[in-house]
C-alpha positions in Angstrom: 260.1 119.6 69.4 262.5 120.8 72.2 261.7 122.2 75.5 262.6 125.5 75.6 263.1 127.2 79.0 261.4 130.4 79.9 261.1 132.0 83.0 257.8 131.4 83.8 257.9 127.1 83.1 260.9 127.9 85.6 259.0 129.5 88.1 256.5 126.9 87.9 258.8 124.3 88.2 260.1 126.2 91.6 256.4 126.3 92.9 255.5 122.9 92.6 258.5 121.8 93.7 258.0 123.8 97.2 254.1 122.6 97.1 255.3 119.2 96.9 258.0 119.9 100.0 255.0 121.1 102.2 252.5 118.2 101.3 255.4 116.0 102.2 256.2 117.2 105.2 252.2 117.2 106.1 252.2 113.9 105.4 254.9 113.1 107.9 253.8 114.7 110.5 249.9 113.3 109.7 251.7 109.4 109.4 254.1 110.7 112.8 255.3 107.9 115.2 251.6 106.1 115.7 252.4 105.2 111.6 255.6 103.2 113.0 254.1 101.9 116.2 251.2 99.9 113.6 252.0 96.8 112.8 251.6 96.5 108.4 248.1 94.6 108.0 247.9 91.4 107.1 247.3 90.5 103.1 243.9 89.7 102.3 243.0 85.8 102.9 241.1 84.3 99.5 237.7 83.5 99.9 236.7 80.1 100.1 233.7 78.7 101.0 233.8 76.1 104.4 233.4 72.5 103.6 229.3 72.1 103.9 228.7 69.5 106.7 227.4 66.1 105.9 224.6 65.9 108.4 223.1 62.1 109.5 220.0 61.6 108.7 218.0 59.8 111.5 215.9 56.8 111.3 212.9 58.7 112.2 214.1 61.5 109.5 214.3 58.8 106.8 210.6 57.3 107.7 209.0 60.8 107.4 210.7 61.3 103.9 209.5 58.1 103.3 206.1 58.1 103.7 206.0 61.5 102.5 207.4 60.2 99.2 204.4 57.2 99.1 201.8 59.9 99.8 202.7 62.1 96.9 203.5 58.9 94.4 200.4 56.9 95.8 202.9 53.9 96.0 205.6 52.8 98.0 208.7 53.6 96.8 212.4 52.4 97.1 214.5 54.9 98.4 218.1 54.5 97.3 219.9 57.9 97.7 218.7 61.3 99.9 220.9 64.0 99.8 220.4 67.6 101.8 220.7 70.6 98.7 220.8 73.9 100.2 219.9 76.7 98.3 219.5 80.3 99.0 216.7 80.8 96.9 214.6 79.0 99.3 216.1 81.0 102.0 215.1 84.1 100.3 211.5 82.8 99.8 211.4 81.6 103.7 212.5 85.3 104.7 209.9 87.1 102.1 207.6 85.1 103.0 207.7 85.7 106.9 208.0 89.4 106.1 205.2 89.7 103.7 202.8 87.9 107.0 203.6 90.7 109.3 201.7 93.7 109.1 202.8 97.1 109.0 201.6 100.2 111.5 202.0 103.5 109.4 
């Protein structure tokens, strides 16, 4: 179907036209030299976690897990591998938990 021109689609045409020329011109003047003087931001970096440290574990460290280990089992046992898993769920307990044991004034 053809457009067919009438006077009013041209009047409308005209209007936006001149709405458009003001916005534009708001926009310079609102962007004005201090848009220039900005330097252009830097792209977003990805996110990646840090490499998780490989702490030592002491010689005291590794008697304490030890005997910890012998009093649970009720034998001695041969340790062959400890590694440190951190987990936020037991950061989130820790934090409840220390929340839950203060007490509230209302």
């Amino acid at each position: 179907m053809p457009l067919v021109a009438s006077p009013e689609l041209a009047e409308l045409v005209d209007d936006l036209r001149r709405q458009l020329e003001v916005l534009t011109r708001r926009v310079a003047e609102l962007e004005g030299p201090a848009a220039g003087a900005r330097p252009p931001a830097p792209p977003p970096q990805p996110a990646t976690a840090p490499p998780a440290p490989t702490p030592e574990i002491s010689e005291d460290e590794l008697i304490a897990i030890s005997a910890a280990v012998a009093a649970f089992l009720g034998v001695r046992a041969h340790i062959r591998q400890i590694r440190l898993i951190g987990s936020r769920a037991w950061a989130q307990e820790g934090r409840v938990s220390i929340q839950a044991s203060h007490r509230l004034h209302s």
